[in-house]
Every structure is written in C-alpha cells, then in structure tokens.
N, C-alpha and C positions, 0 to 999 in steps of 0.2 A: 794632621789636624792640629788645629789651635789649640794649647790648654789655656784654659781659663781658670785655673783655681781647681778645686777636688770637688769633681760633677757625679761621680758614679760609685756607686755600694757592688760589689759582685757579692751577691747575695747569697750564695753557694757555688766553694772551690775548695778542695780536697788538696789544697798544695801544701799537707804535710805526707803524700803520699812521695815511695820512696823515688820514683822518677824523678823527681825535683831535688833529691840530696843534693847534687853535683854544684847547683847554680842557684840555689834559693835566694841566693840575694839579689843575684840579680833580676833572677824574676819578680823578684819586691819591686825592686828599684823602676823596671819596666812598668811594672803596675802601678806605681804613684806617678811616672813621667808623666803618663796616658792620661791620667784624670780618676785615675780611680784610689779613693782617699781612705777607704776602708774595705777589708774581703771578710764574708764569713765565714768558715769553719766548722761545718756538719760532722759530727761524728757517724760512723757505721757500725762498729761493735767493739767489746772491751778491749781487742787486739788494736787498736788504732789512737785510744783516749790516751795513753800518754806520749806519742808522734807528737799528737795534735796540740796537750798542753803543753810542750817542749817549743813546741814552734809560737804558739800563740803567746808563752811567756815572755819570749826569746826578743818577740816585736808588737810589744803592748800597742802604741797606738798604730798600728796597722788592721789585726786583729781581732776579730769578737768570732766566741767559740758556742756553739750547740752540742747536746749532748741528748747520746739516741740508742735509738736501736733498728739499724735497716732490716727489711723484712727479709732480703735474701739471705743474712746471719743466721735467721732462725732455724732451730729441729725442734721438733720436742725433746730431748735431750737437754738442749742450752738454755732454752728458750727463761725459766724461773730463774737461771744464775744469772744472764744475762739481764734481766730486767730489773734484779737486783743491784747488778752493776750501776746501772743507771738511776735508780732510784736513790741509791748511795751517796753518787757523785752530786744528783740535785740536790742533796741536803746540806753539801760543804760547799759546794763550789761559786761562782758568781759567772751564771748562764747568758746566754743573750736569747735564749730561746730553746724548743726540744723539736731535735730533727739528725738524722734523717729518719722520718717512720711513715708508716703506710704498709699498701700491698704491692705486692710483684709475683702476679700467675705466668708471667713470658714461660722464665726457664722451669719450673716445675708446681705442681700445685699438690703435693704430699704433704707441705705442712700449711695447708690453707688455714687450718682452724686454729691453729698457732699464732698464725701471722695476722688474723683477725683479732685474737685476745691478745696481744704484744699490744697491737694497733689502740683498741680500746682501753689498754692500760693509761699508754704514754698519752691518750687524750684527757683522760679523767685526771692525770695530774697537770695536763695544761691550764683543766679549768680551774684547778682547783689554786695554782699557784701562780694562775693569770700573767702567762708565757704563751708566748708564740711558737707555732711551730713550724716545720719544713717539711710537705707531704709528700711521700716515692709514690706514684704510680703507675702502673707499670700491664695492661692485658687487665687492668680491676677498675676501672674509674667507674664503673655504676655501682660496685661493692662500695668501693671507696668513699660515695656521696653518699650511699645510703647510711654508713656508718656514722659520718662527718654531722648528718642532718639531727645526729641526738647531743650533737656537743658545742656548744658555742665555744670558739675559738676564733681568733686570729692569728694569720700566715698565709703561706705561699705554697701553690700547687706545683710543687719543684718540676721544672723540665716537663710544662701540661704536653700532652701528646692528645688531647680529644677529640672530641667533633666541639660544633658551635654552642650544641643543646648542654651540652655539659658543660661547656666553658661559661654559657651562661646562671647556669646552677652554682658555678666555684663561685661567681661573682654575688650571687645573689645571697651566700652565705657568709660573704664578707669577705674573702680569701680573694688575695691577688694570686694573679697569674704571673711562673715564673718565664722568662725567654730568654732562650740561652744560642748558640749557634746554629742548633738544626734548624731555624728560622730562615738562614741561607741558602739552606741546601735546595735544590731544583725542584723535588717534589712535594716539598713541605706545605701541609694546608695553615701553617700557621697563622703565617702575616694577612692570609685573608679572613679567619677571625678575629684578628687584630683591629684589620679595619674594618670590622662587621659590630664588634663589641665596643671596641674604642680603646685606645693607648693610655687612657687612665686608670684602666683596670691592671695595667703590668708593670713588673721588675725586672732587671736585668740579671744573669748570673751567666757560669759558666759551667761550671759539675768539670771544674780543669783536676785531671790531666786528660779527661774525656769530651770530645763533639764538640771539638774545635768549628768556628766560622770557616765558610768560605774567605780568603784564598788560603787559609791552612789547615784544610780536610785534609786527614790521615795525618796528620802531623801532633804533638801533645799540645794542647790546650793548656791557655793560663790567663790566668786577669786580667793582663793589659789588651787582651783582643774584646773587653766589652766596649771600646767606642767603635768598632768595626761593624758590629752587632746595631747598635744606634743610628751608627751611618746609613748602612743596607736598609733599615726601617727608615729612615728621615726621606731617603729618596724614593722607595717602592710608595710610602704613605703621603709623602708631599708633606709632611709635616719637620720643622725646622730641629734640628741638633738640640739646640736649647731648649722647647719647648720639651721633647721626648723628656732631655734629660732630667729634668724640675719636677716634671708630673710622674717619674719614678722614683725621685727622692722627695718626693712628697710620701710614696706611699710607703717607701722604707719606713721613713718619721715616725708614721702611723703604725706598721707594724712591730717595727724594731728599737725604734726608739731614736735611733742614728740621726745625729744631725749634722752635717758637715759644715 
C-alpha cells in the first residue's frame, strides 16, 4: 500500500509487553512505515506502568500512554491498592486518557462486585477530570451499558464483541467503537454491523501482541497490521482506503485529542 503521510492512530497496543523486547524498534519503525503516525498505550495493572513509562518515554512522539486498571487484575485483596495505584499516577502524570477498565465475566465471575466498583471508580474520575477512557468488555456488555448510562464520558468500546442493539447503545452514548483484527476473521459478525451502523461510528486498534488480522492469525500482533485491517473494510464495505481512514481520525480528534 501507498503511504501517504501518517493516516492511522492504533488506538490500543500493549507493545510494552515483553514479547516485543527483542525488536521494539523495529516494530516502531514498521508501524510509522505503514502509515500509522501515533499508538496508544493502555495500562493493565501496577505490574505493567513502569514497562509502559519506559517505553513511552523512550519514544515521546510515537507514544501517548493510558492509565488503568483491567478488570481481570482484580481480587478483592488488590482491588483498594490497586486503584490507589492509579489514582496516584492521575495526579502526577500527563494522561491521554483512563483505560484499560471495564468488566470481564469470560474467565471467572468471583470478583464481579469488585470489578463493578473498580469500573465505577475509574469512571467517576473520568468525569470528573474530563478524560477519555478505554472500555474491556468481555461476557458483560449489558452490565457494562447499564453502568456506562450513569456517566457521561467519552471513548472507545475496546475490541466491541456485541450484537447490533448494543453497538447501537455504545453509539448512542457517544462512545466510538473500537475494530481491531477479529473483524477478519471468517465468523466475525463485525463488519456486518459496521455496515449496518456506519464506519463513522469506528477506530482502529490492535490489543498487539494479541488477535492479530488475517493473513497473520496465530502469529503476534503489532501496529503496522492496522492498514491490513482498513484494507479488508475498504473492500468487504466498497468504501475507499481514504475515506475509512479520515472518518477514524476524525473520531480520534474527538476523543483523544490526536491530530496528525
């Protein structure tokens, strides 16, 4: 593909995780080649924020960092240090937003009532300190909206997995939708609420080192596979490379502030 200049934000990629020690730069270098002119940087829990500031310091303008708290982190045990963690760091540091937060019932639902007052924490300080955030959901999107419907915010439904009726609720609350690689994959209902809802409602990401596009399923995920991701949309939707890419850095703009 053609670069034209820096077309694409990946709007959540984990590439301070340690799979990527070996070659980080050059998977930088891969991801600016491609078109993609800034990545964000989601935190997970206090074991990962200083990877993340290391890297993110390491390549100021590549870089803008999130700070969070994923729900799968959670016990009740951790759950008050951990959010102190976080609260700590939004007082010193200079955010681009609070994420990754939310719920996740998949792999167990022992600490549900945990993972809902974490959730409702790091919201009430989004409103409070009029930041965006980055939503995990995960087996909870109807908890998830119910929660979301007491807090104005803006952000992205990281990595939506829904049906239609909820992707239209994300939208209707203001929250773009995040689309990352499983949008390729063969059974994915995605791209048909893609073009049910409209490609103005989405962002691109990748959740790299995880769910990679087709053609490199099962393989680690990273940045520069989000024009891959755009392509596969451009053609299944009849809608041009350029347009996708504008009206997702449009909503970046809107959410994050990023201008390229």
């Amino acid at each position: 593909m053609e670069k034209k200049g820096f077309l694409y934000v990946d709007t959540h990629s984990h590439l301070y995780d340690e799979v990527f020690d070996n070659d980080i730069l050059d998977v930088i270098n891969r991801a600016v080649d491609s078109g993609v002119g800034k990545i964000i940087l989601p935190a997970v829990d206090s074991s990962t924020i200083d990877r993340m500031l290391a890297l993110g310091e390491q390549y100021p303008h590549v870089f803008e960092m999130m700070i969070g708290l994923h729900p799968t982190s959670i016990t009740s045990e951790n759950v008050e240090r951990e959010l102190e963690v976080v609260r700590e760091h939004l007082d010193r540091g200079a955010w681009i937003g609070i994420g990754e937060i939310g719920l996740d019932f998949y792999w167990d639902t022992t600490y549900k009532k945990e993972q809902e007052e974490a959730f409702e924490r790091q919201l009430s300080w989004a409103v409070e300190r009029e930041m965006p955030v980055s939503i995990h959901s995960r087996e909870a999107m109807d908890r998830t909206l119910e929660i979301l419907s007491s807090y104005k915010v803006k952000g992205v439904m990281h990595c939506f997995s829904g049906t239609f009726s909820q992707a239209c609720k994300v939208i209707d609350m203001g929250l773009k939708i995040g689309v990352g690689g499983t949008v390729t994959y063969k059974t994915n209902l995605m791209r048909e609420i893609i073009r049910t809802v409209g490609y103005e409602h989405i962002v691109y990401e990748t959740d790299a080192p995880y769910l990679p596009p087709v053609p490199y399923r099962g393989k680690r995920n990273e940045s520069s596979y989000i024009p891959h991701i755009v392509a596969y949309l451009s053609e299944y939707l009849g809608v041009s490379i350029a347009e996708l890419a504008s009206a997702a850095q449009k909503n970046v703009e809107s959410v994050f502030g990023i201008v390229l």
